[in-house]
KOLMARSE-963559 format. One line per field, with one value per residue (C-alpha): residue in one letter; x, y, z negated. Coordinates in Angstrom, 2 decimals. Example, Ala and Ser with C-alpha at 12.3 -4.5 7.8 and 13.67 -1.06 7.14 Angstrom:
fidren	c(A	S)
px	c(12.30	13.67)
py	c(-4.50	-1.06)
pz	c(-7.80	-7.14)
This chain:
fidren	c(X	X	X	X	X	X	X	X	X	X	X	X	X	X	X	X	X	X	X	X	X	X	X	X	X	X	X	X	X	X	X	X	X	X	X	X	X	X	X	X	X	X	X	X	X	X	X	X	X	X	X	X	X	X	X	X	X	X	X	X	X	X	X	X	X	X	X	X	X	X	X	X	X	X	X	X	X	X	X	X	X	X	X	X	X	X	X	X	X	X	X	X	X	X	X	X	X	X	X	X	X	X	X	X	X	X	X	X	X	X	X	X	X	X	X	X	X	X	X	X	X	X	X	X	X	X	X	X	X	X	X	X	X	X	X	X	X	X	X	X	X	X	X	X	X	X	X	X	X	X	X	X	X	X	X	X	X	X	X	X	X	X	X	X	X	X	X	X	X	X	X	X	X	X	X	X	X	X	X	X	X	X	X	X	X	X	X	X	X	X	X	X	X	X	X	X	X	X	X	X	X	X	X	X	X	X	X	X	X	X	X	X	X	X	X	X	X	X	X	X	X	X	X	X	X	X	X	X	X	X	X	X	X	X	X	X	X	X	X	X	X	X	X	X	X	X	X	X	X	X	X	X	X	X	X	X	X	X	X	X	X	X	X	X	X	X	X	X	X	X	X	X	X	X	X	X	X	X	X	X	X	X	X	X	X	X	X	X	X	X	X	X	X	X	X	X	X	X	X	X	X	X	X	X	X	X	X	X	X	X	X	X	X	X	X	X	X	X	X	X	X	X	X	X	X	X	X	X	X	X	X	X	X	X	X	X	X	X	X	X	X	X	X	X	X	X	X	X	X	X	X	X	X	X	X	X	X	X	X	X	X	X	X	X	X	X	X	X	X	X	X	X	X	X	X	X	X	X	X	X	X	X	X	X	X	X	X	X	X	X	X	X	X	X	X	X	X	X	X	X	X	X	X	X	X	X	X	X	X	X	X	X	X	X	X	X	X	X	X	X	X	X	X	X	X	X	X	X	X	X	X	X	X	X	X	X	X	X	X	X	X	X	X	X	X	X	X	X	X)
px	c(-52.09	-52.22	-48.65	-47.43	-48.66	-46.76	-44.15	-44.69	-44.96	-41.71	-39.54	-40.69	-39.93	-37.60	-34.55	-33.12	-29.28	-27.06	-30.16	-30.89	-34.18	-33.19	-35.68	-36.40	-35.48	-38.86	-37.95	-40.17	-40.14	-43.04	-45.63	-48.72	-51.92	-54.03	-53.83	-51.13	-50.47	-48.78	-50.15	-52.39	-49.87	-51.05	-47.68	-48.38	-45.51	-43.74	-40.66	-37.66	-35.33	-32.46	-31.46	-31.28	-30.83	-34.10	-34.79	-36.09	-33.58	-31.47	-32.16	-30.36	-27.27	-27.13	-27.69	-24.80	-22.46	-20.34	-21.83	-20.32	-17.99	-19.67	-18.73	-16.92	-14.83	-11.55	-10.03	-11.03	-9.44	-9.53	-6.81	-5.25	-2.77	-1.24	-4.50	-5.16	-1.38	-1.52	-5.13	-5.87	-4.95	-7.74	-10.87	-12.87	-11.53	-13.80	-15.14	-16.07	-19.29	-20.29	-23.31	-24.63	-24.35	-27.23	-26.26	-24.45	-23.70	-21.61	-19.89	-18.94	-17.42	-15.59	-14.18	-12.04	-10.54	-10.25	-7.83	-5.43	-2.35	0.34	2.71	4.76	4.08	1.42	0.75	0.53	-2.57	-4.25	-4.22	-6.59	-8.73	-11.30	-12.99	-16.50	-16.95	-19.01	-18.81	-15.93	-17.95	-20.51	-17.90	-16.81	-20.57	-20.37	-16.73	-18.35	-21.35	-19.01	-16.42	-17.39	-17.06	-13.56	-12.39	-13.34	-12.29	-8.97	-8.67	-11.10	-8.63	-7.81	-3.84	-5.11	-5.16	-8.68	-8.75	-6.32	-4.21	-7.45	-9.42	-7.09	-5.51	-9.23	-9.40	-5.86	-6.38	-10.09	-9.77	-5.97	-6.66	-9.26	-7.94	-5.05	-6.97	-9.62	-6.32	-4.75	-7.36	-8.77	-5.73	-5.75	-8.94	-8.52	-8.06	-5.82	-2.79	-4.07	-5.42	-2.38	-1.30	-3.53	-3.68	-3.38	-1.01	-1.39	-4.83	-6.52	-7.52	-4.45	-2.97	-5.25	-4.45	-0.74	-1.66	-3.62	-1.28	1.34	-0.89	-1.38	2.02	3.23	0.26	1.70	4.60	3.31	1.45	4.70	6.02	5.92	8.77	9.57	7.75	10.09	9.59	12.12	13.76	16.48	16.44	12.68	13.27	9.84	8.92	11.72	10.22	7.09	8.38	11.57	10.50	6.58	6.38	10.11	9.35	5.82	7.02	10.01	7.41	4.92	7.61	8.52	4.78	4.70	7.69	6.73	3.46	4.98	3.22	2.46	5.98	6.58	8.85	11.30	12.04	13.92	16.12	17.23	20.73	20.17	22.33	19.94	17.02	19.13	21.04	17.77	16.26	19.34	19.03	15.45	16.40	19.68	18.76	15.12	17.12	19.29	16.42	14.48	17.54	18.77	15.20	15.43	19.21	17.35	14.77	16.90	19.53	16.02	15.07	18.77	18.59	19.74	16.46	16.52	15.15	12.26	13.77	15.69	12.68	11.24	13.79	13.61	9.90	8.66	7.72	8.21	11.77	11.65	12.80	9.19	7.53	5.69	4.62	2.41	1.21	3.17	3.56	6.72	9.74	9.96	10.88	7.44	8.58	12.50	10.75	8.36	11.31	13.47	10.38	10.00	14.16	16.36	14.01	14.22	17.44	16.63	14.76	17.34	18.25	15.32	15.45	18.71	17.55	15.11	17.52	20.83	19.30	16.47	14.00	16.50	16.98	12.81	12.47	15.17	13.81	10.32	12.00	12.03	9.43	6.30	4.56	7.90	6.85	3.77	4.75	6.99	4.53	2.29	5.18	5.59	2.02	1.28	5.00	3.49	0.34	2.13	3.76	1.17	-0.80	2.14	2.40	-1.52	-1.07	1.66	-0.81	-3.14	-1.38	0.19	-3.71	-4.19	-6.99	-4.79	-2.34	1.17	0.81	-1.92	0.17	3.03	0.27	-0.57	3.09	4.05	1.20	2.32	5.60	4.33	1.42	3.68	5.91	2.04	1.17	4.86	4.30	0.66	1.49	4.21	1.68	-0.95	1.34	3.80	6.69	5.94	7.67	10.29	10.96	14.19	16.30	19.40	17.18	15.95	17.69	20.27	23.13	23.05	22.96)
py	c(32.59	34.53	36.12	32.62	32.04	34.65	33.76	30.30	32.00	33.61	31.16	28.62	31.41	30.12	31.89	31.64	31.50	30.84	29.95	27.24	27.03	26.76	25.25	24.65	20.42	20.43	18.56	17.96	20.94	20.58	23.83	24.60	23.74	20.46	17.31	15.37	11.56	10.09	11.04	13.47	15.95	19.43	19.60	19.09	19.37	21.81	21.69	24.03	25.30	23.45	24.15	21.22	21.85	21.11	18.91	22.02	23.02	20.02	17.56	19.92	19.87	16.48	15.88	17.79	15.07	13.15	9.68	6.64	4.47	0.68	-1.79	-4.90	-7.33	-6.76	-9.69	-12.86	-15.59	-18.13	-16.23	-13.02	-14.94	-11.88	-10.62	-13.41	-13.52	-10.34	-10.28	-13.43	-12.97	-9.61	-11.30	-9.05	-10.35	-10.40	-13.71	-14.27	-16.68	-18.67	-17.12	-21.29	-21.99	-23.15	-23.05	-20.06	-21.20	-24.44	-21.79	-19.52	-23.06	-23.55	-20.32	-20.92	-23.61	-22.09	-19.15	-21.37	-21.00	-18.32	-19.42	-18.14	-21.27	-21.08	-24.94	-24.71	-22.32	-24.10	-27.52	-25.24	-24.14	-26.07	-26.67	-25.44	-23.99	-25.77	-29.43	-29.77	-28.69	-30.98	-33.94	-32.83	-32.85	-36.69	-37.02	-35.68	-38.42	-41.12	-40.08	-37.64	-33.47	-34.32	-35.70	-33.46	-30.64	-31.82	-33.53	-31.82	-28.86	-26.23	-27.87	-30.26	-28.68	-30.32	-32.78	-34.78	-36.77	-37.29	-38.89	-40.51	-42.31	-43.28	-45.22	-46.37	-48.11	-48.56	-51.22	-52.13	-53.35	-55.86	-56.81	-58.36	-59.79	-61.32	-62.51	-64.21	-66.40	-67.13	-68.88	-70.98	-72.27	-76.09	-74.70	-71.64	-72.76	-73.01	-69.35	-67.91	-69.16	-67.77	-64.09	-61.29	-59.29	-56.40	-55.97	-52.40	-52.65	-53.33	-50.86	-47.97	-48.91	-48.22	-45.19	-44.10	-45.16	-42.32	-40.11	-39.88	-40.88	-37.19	-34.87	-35.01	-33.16	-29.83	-30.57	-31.87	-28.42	-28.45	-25.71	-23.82	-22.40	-24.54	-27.84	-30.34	-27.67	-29.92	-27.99	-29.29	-33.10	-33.61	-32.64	-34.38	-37.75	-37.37	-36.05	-38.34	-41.26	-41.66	-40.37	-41.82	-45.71	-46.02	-44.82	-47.27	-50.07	-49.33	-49.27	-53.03	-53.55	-52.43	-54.28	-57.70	-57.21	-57.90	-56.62	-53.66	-52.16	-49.72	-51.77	-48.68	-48.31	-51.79	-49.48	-47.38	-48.56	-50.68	-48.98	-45.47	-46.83	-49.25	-45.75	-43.45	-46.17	-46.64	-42.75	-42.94	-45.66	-44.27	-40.45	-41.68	-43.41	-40.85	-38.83	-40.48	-41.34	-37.66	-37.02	-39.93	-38.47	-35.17	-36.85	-38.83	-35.83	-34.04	-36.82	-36.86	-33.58	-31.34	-30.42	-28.39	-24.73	-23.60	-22.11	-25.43	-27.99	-25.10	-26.24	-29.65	-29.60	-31.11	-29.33	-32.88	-32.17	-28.93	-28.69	-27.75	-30.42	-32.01	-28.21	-28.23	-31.84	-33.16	-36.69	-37.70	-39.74	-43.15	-46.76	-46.40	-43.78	-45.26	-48.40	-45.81	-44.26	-47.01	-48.88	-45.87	-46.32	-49.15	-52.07	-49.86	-50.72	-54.48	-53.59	-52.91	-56.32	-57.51	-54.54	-55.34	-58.78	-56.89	-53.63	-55.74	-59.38	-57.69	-59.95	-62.46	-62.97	-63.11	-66.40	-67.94	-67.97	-68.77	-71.92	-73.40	-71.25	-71.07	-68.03	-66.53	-63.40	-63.49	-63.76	-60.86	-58.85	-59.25	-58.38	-55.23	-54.65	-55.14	-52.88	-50.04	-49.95	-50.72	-47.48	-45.65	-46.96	-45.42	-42.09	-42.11	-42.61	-40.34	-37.41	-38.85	-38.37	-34.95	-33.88	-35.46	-37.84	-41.16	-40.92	-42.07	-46.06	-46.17	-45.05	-47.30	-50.23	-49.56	-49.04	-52.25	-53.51	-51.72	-53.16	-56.97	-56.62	-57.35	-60.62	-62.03	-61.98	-63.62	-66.12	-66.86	-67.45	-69.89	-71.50	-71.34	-72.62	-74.73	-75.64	-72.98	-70.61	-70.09	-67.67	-68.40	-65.51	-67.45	-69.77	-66.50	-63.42	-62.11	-61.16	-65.06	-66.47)
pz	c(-19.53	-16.26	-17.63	-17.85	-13.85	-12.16	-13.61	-12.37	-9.05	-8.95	-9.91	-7.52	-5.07	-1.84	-0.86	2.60	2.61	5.81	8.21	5.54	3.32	-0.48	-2.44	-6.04	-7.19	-9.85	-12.76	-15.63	-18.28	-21.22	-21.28	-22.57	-20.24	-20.15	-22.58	-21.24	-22.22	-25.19	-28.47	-27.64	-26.04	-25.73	-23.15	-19.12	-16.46	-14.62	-12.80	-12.98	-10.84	-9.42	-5.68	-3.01	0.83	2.28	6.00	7.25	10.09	9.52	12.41	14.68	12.88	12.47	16.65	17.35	15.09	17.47	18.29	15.66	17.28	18.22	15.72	16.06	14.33	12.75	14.34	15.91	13.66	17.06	18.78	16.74	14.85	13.40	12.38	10.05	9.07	8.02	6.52	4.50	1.36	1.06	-0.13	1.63	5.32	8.18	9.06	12.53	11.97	15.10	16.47	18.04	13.86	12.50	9.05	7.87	4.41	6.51	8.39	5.95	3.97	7.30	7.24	4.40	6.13	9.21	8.39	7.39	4.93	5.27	7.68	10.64	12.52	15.16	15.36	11.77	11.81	14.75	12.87	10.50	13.28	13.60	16.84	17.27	21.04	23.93	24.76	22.06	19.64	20.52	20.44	17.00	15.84	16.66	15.03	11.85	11.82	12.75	10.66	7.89	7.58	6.05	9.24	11.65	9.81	9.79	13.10	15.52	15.78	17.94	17.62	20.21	23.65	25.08	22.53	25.04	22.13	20.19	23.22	24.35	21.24	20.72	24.11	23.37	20.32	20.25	23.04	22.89	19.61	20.41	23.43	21.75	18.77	21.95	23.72	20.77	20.03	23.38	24.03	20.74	23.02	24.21	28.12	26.43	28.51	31.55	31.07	29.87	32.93	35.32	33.59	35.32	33.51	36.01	36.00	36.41	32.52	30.74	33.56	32.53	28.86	29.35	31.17	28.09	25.74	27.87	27.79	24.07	23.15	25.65	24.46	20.49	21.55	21.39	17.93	16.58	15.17	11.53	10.47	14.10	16.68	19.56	20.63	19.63	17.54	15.88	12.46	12.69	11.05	10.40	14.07	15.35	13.81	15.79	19.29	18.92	17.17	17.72	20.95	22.36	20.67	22.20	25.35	25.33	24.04	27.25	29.42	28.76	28.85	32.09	33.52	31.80	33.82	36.86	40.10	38.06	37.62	40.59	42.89	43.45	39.54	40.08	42.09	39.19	37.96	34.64	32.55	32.45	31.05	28.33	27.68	27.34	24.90	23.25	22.33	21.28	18.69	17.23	16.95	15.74	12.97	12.16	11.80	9.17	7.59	6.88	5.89	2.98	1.59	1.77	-0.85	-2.60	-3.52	-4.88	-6.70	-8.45	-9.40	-6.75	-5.38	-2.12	-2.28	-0.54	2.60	3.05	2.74	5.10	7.63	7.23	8.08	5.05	1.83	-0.21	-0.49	-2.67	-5.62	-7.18	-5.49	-8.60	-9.02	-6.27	-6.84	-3.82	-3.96	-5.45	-4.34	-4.75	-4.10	-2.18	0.11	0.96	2.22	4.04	5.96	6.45	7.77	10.27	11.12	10.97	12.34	15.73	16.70	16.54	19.79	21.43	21.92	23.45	25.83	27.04	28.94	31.49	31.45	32.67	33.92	35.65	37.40	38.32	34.68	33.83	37.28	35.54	31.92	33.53	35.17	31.32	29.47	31.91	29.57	28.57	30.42	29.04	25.77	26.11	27.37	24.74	21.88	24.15	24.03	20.28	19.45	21.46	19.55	16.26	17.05	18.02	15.12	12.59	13.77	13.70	10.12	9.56	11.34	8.52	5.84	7.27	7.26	3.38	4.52	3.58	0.80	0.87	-0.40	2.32	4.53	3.84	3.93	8.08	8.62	7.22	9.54	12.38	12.16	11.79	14.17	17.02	15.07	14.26	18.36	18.88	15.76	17.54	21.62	20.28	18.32	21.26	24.01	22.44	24.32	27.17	25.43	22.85	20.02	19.86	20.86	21.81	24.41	26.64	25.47	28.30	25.63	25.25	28.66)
């Protein structure tokens, strides 16, 4: 036995190599000694040999390393576009959680959202941003209870600079709206007349409303950039209908508000010759037109067969028009979607024939109709009223669609209301006032006089 202990001793002997201490790694090795477990074992444990590099001597080896580099994200997905461009398809991608959060598992479902599809437009990956700093992200809390997750997610964006076309649409058409409905039927009152009369068409409210109505109709220029980087980038179709046609046709609709108001059209705009404005509208409704028009042969020569590559529907601004549309689940094309467009084009030029009377007869023209028709002007004010909110109301729902919160028969459905919304108000102040007006366009347009 005492053999068996030195040689115990020596082989758990330490060697020093290199200024390090070598020691022995013991692992269990059976040997004779006292009962061990397990079926009455006569083995116990040793441990052999097997050399490790001990702490001894270490720790100041291990201060002299050079100091690891802070860490920090590999991109914020907020502002380094080419960052995410280049990193969103690896699974593994940073996510840059928003410390206010409150629920990580909601953030990290926002995330996927956030970083947005593969594209080389910027306003495309900001429309996938959505908006969670400071006193917006506050706002979009109360979008989200109002409105749903769904919305917000897809509205409260980072495409909107300030939230300025979201706000203001909101005060547009959250009190131009009732206003008109609260107009139309005071007037079917028994003293309706005589207040239709005395209404102040220039008041600060209906004022501010137009101002509003600007404002929104201006800030969706920027966001309307669907296949180029530029703004009104005319290989851009689909961007082209929004900054051309929605933004142009409400602007051309307040404009007539504003002059049918009376005291509230700036006196020196009467000063500007008559055939600019009649030639800047005149634009707005042919090219707008044209527009939509080249976008529904685009869709019809797909639906017949000669579908449009990828890089072409690219350009028009609208993936609908490839080829492999029903691949991706796209809706399709249909009789729905030619009454959709042509909704959206012809029935503009019709307006150009009621703008022509206060473009070329001016306010000589409006005293002389209001000689015969008492609430003439009004009644023209309020069709210019009710067209600029029809307006506004379609390209709301085209942004709606665009987003894939209403589908494409609900769309057509507010565009067809859109369009009539302004006829109804005409059909109902003739109705109202009786022979104080006309709707007849020979009695009162200028072409006719």
């Amino acid at each position: 036995m005492s053999v068996v202990l030195v040689l115990a001793t020596l082989v758990a002997g330490q060697t020093n190599v290199a200024g390090f201490t070598i020691a022995p790694r013991l692992k269990p090795t059976p040997t004779f000694g006292s009962v061990g477990r397990g079926r009455g074992s006569l083995f116990s444990t040793v441990l052999s040999e097997e050399r490790v590099v001990s702490t001894q001597n270490v720790t100041d080896t291990i201060d002299s390393f050079p100091l690891r580099p802070p860490m920090k994200p590999m991109f914020d997905p907020t502002t380094d576009f080419e960052a995410v461009k280049s990193h969103h398809k690896n699974p593994q991608v940073i996510i840059a959680i928003n410390p206010k959060s409150q629920d990580v598992n909601s953030t990290l479902s926002h995330s996927k959202t956030s970083i947005g599809e593969d594209s080389s437009i910027i306003m495309e990956r900001l429309k996938n941003l959505e908006d969670l700093d400071g006193i917006a992200g506050n706002l979009g809390n109360l979008v989200q209870q109002v409105f749903g997750k769904t919305v917000k997610q897809r509205l409260w964006t980072k495409a909107d600079f300030m939230h300025i076309h979201a706000v203001s649409g909101a005060i547009y058409l959250g009190a131009g709206i009732p206003w008109t409905l609260y107009t139309t039927f005071k007037h079917f009152g028994a003293n309706g007349v005589d207040l239709a009369l005395s209404e102040n068409l220039s008041s600060f409210f209906l004022m501010f409303l137009a101002l509003q109505g600007s404002i929104n109709a201006l800030s969706a220029i920027p966001m309307a950039r669907f296949s180029s980087n530029k703004i009104f980038d005319l290989s851009d179709l689909k961007g082209l209908g929004f900054s051309v046609g929605g933004t142009g046709l409400t602007l051309m609709c307040l404009w007539a508000q504003v002059w049918f108001s009376g005291d509230g059209y700036p006196s020196w705009l009467h000063g500007v010759p008559d055939m600019t404005f009649f030639a800047f509208w005149t634009f707005i409704c042919v090219a707008t037109t044209y527009n939509w028009e080249t976008m529904l042969q685009m869709n019809v020569e797909t639906q017949n067969g000669k579908g449009l590559s990828r890089s072409e529907a690219k350009k028009a601004g609208n993936k609908k028009f490839a080829s492999n549309a029903s691949k991706t689940g796209e809706e399709g094309f249909g009789v729905e979607k030619q009454i959709l467009y042509r909704l959206a084009s012809w029935p503009n030029l019709t307006q150009l024939l009621f703008l022509a009377s206060p473009c070329f007869g001016g306010v000589a023209w409006m005293n002389q109709v209001a000689e015969t028709y008492p609430l003439q002007q009004t009644l023209c004010f309020h069709y210019a009223f009710a067209s600029a909110l029809g307006y506004s109301i379609s390209m709301f729902s085209e942004t709606l669609r665009d987003r894939k919160i209403v589908t494409l028969r609900q769309d057509m459905i507010i565009l067809i209301l859109g369009t009539v919304y302004p006829m109804l108000m005409v059909v109902a102040d003739s109705i109202a006032f009786g022979d104080k007006v006309t709707i007849n366009p020979m009695d009162y347009w200028y072409i006719f006089q």
